[in-house]
mmCIF entry with sequence, helices, sheets and N, C-alpha, C, O atoms, coordinates in Angstrom:
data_MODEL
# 
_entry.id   MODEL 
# 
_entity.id                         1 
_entity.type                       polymer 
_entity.pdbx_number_of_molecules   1 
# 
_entity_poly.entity_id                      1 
_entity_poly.type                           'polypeptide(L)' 
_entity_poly.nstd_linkage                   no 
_entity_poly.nstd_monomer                   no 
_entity_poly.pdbx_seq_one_letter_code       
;(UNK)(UNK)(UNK)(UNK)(UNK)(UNK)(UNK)(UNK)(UNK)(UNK)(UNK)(UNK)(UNK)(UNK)(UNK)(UNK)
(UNK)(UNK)(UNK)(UNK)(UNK)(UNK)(UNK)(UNK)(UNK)(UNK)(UNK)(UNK)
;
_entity_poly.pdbx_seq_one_letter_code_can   XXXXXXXXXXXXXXXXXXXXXXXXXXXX 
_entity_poly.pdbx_strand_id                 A 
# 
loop_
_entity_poly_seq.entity_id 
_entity_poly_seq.num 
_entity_poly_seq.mon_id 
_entity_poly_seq.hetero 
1 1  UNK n 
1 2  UNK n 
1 3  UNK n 
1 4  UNK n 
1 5  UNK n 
1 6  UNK n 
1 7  UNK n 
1 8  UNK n 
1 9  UNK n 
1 10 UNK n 
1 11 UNK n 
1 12 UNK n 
1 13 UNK n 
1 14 UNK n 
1 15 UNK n 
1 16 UNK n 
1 17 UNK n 
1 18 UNK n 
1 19 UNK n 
1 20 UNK n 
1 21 UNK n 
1 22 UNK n 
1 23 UNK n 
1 24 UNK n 
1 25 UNK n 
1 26 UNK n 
1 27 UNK n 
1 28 UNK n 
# 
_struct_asym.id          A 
_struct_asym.entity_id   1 
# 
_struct_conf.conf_type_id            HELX_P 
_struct_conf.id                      HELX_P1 
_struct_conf.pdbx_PDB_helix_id       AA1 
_struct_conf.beg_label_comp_id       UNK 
_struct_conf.beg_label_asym_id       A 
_struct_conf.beg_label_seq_id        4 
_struct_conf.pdbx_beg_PDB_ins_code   ? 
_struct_conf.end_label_comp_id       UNK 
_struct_conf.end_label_asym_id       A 
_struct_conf.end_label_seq_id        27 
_struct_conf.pdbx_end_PDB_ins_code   ? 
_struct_conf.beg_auth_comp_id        UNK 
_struct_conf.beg_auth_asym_id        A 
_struct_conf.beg_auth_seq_id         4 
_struct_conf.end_auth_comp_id        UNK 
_struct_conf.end_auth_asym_id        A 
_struct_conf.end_auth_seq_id         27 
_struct_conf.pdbx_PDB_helix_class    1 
_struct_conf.details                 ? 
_struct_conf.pdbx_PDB_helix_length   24 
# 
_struct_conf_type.id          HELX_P 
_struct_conf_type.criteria    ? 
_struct_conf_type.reference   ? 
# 
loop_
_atom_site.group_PDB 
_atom_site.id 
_atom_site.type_symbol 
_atom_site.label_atom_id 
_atom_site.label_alt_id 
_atom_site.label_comp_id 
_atom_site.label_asym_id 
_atom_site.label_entity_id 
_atom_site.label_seq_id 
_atom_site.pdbx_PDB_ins_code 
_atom_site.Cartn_x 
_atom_site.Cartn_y 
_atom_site.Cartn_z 
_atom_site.occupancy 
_atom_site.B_iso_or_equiv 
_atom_site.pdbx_formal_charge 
_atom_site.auth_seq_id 
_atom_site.auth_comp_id 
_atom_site.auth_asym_id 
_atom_site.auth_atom_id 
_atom_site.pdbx_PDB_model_num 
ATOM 1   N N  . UNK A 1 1  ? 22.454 70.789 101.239 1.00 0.00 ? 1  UNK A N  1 
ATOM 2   C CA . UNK A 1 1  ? 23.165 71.403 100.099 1.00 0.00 ? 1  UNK A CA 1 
ATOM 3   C C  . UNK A 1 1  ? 24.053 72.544 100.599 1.00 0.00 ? 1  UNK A C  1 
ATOM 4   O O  . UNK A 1 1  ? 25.269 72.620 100.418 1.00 0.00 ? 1  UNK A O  1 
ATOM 5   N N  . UNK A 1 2  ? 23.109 73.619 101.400 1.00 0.00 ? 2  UNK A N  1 
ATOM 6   C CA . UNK A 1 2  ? 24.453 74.627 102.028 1.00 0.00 ? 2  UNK A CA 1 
ATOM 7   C C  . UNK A 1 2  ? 25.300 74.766 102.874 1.00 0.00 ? 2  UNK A C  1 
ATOM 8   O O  . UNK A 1 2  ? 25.990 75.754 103.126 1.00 0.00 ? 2  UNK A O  1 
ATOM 9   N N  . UNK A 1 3  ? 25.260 73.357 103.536 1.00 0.00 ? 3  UNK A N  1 
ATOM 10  C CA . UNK A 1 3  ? 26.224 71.936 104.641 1.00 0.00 ? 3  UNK A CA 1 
ATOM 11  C C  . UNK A 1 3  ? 27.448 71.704 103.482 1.00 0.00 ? 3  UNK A C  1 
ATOM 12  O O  . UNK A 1 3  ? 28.500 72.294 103.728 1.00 0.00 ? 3  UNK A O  1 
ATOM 13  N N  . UNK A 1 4  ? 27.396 70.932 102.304 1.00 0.00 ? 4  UNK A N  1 
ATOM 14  C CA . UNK A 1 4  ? 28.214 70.954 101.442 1.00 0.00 ? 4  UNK A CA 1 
ATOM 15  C C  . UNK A 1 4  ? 29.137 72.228 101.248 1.00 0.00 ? 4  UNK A C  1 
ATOM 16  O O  . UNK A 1 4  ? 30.355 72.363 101.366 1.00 0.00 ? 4  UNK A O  1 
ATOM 17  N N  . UNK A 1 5  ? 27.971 73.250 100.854 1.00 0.00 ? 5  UNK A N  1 
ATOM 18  C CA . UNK A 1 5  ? 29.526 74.487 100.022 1.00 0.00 ? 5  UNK A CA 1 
ATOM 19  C C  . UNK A 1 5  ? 29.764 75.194 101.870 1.00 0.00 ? 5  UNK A C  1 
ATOM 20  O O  . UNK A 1 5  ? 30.377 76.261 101.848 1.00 0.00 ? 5  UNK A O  1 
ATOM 21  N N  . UNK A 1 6  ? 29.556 74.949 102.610 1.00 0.00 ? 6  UNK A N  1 
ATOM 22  C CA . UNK A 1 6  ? 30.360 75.730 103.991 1.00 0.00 ? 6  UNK A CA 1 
ATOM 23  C C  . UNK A 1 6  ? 31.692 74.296 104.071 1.00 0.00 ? 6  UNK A C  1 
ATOM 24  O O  . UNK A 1 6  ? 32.916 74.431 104.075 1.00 0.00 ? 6  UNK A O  1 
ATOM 25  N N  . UNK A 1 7  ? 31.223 73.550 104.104 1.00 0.00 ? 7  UNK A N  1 
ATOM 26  C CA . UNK A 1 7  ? 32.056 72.733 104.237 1.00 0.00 ? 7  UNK A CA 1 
ATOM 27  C C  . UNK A 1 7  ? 33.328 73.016 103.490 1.00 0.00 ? 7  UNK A C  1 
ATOM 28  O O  . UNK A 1 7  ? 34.376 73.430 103.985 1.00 0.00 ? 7  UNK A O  1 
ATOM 29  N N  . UNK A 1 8  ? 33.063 72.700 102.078 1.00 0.00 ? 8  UNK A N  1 
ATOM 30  C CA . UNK A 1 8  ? 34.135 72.701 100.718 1.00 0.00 ? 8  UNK A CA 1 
ATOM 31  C C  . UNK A 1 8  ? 34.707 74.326 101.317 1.00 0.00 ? 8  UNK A C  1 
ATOM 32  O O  . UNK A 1 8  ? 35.934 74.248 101.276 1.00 0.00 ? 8  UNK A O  1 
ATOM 33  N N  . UNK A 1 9  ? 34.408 75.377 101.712 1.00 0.00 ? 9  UNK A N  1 
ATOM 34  C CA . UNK A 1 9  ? 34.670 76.346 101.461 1.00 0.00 ? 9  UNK A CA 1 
ATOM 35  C C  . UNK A 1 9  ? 35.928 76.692 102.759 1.00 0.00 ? 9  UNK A C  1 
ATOM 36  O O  . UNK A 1 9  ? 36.862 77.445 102.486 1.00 0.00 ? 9  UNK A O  1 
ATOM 37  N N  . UNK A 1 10 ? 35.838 76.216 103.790 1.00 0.00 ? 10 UNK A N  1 
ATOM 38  C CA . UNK A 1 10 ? 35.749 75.866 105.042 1.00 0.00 ? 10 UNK A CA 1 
ATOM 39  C C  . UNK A 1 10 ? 37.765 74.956 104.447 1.00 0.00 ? 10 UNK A C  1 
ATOM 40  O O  . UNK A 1 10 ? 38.888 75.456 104.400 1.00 0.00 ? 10 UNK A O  1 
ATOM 41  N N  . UNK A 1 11 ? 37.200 73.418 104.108 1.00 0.00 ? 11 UNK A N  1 
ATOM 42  C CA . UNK A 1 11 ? 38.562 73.351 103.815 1.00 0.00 ? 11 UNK A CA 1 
ATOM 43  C C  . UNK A 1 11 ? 39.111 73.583 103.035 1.00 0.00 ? 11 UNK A C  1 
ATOM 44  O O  . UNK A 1 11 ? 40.225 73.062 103.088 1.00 0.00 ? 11 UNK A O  1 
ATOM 45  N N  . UNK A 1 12 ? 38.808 74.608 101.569 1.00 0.00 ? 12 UNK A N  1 
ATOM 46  C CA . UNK A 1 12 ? 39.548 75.083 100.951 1.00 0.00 ? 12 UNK A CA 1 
ATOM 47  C C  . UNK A 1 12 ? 40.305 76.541 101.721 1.00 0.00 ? 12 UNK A C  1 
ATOM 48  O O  . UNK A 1 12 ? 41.285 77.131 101.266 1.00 0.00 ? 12 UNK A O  1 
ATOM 49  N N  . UNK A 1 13 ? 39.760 76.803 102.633 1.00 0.00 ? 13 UNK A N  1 
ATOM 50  C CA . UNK A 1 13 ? 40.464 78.233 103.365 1.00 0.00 ? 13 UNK A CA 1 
ATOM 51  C C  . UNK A 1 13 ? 41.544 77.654 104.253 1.00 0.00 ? 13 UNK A C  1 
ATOM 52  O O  . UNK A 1 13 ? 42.584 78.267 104.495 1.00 0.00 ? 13 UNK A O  1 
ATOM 53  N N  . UNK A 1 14 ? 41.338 76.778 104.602 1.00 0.00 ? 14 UNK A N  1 
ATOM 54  C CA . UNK A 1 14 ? 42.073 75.500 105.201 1.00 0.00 ? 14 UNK A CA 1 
ATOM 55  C C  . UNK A 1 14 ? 43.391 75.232 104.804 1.00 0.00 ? 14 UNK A C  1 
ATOM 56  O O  . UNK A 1 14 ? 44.354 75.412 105.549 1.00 0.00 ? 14 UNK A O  1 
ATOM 57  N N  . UNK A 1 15 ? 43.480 74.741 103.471 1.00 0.00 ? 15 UNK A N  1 
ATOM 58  C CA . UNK A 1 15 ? 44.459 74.513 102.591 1.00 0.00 ? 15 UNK A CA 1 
ATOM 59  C C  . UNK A 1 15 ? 45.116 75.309 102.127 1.00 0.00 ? 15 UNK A C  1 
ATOM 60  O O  . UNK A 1 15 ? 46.245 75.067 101.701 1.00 0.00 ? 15 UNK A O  1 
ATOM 61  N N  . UNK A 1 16 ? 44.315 76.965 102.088 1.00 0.00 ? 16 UNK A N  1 
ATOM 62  C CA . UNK A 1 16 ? 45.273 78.185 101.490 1.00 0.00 ? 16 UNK A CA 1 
ATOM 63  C C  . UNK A 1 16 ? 46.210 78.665 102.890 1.00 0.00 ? 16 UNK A C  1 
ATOM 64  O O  . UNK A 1 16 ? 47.378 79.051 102.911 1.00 0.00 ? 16 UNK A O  1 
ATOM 65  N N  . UNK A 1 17 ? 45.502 78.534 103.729 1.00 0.00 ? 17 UNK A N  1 
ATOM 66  C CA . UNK A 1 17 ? 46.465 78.542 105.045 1.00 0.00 ? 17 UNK A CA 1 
ATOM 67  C C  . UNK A 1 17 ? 47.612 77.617 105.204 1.00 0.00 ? 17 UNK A C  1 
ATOM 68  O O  . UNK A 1 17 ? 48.695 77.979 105.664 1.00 0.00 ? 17 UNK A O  1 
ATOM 69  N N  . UNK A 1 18 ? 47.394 76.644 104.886 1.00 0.00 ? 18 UNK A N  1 
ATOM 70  C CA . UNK A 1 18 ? 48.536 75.305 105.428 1.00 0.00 ? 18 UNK A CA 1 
ATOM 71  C C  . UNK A 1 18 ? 49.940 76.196 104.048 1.00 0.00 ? 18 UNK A C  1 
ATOM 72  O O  . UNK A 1 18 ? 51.142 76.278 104.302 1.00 0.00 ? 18 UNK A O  1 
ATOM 73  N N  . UNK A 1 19 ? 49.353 76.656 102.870 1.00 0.00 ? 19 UNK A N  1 
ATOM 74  C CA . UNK A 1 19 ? 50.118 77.108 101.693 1.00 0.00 ? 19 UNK A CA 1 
ATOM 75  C C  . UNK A 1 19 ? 50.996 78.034 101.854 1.00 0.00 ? 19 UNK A C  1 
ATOM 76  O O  . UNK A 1 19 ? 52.149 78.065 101.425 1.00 0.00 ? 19 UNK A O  1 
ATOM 77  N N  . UNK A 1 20 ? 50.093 79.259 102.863 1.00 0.00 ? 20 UNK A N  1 
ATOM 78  C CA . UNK A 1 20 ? 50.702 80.091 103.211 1.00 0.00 ? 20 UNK A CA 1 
ATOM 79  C C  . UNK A 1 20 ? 51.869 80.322 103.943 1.00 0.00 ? 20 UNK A C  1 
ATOM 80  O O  . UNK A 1 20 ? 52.787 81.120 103.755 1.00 0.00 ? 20 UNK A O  1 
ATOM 81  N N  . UNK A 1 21 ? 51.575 79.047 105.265 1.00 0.00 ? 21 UNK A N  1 
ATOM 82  C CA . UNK A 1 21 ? 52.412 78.941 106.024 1.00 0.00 ? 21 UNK A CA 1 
ATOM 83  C C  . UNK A 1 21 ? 53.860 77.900 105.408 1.00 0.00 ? 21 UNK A C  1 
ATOM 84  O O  . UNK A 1 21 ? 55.005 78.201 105.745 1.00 0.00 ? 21 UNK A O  1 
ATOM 85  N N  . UNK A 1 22 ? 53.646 76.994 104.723 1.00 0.00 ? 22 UNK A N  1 
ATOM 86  C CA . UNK A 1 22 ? 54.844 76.529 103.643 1.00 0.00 ? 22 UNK A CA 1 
ATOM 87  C C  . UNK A 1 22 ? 55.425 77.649 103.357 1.00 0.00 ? 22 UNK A C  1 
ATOM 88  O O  . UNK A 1 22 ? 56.592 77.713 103.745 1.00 0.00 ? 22 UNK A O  1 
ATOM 89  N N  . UNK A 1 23 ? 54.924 78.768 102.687 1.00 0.00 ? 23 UNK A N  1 
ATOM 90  C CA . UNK A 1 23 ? 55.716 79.635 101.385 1.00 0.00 ? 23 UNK A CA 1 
ATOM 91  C C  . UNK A 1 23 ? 56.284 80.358 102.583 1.00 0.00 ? 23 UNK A C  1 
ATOM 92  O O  . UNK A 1 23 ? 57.423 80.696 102.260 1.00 0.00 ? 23 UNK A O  1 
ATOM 93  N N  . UNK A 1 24 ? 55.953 80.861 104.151 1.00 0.00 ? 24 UNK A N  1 
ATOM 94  C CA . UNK A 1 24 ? 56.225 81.645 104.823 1.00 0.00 ? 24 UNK A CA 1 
ATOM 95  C C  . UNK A 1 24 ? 57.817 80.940 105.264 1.00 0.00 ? 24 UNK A C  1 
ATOM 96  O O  . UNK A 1 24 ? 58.879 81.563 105.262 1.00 0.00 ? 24 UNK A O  1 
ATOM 97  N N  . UNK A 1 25 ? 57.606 79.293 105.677 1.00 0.00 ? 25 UNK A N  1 
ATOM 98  C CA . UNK A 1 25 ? 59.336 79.379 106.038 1.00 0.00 ? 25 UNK A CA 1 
ATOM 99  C C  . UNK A 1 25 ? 59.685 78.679 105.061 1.00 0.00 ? 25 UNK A C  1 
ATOM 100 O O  . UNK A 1 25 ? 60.462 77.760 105.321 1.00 0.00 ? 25 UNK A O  1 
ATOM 101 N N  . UNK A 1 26 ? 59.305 78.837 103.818 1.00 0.00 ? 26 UNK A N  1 
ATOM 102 C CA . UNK A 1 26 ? 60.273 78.651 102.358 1.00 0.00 ? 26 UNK A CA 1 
ATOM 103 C C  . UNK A 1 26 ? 61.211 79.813 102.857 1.00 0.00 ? 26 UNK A C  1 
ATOM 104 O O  . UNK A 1 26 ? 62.310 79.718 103.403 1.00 0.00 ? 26 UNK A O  1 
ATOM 105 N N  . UNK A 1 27 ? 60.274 81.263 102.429 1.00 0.00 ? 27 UNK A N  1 
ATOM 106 C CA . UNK A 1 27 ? 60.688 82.459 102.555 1.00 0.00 ? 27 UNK A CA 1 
ATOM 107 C C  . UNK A 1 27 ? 61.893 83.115 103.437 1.00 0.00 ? 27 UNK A C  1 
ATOM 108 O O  . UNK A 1 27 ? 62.705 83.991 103.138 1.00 0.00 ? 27 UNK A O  1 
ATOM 109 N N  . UNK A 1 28 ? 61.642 82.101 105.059 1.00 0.00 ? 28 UNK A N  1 
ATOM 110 C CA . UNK A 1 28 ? 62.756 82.664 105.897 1.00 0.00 ? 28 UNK A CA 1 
ATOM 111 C C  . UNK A 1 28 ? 64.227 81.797 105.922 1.00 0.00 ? 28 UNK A C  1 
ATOM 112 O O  . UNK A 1 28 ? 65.175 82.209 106.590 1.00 0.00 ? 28 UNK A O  1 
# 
């Protein structure tokens, strides 16, 4: 069960990164 939420948590930090880096060379 706490294999699951590291996981989910893991690639949701994942995905806010990949977001970040989009909006970063939107930005430049």
């Amino acid at each position: 069960m706490r294999r699951m939420l590291i996981i989910l948590f893991y690639m949701r930090s994942i995905k806010c990164r990949e977001v970040w880096k989009s909006r970063e060379e939107n930005l430049i």
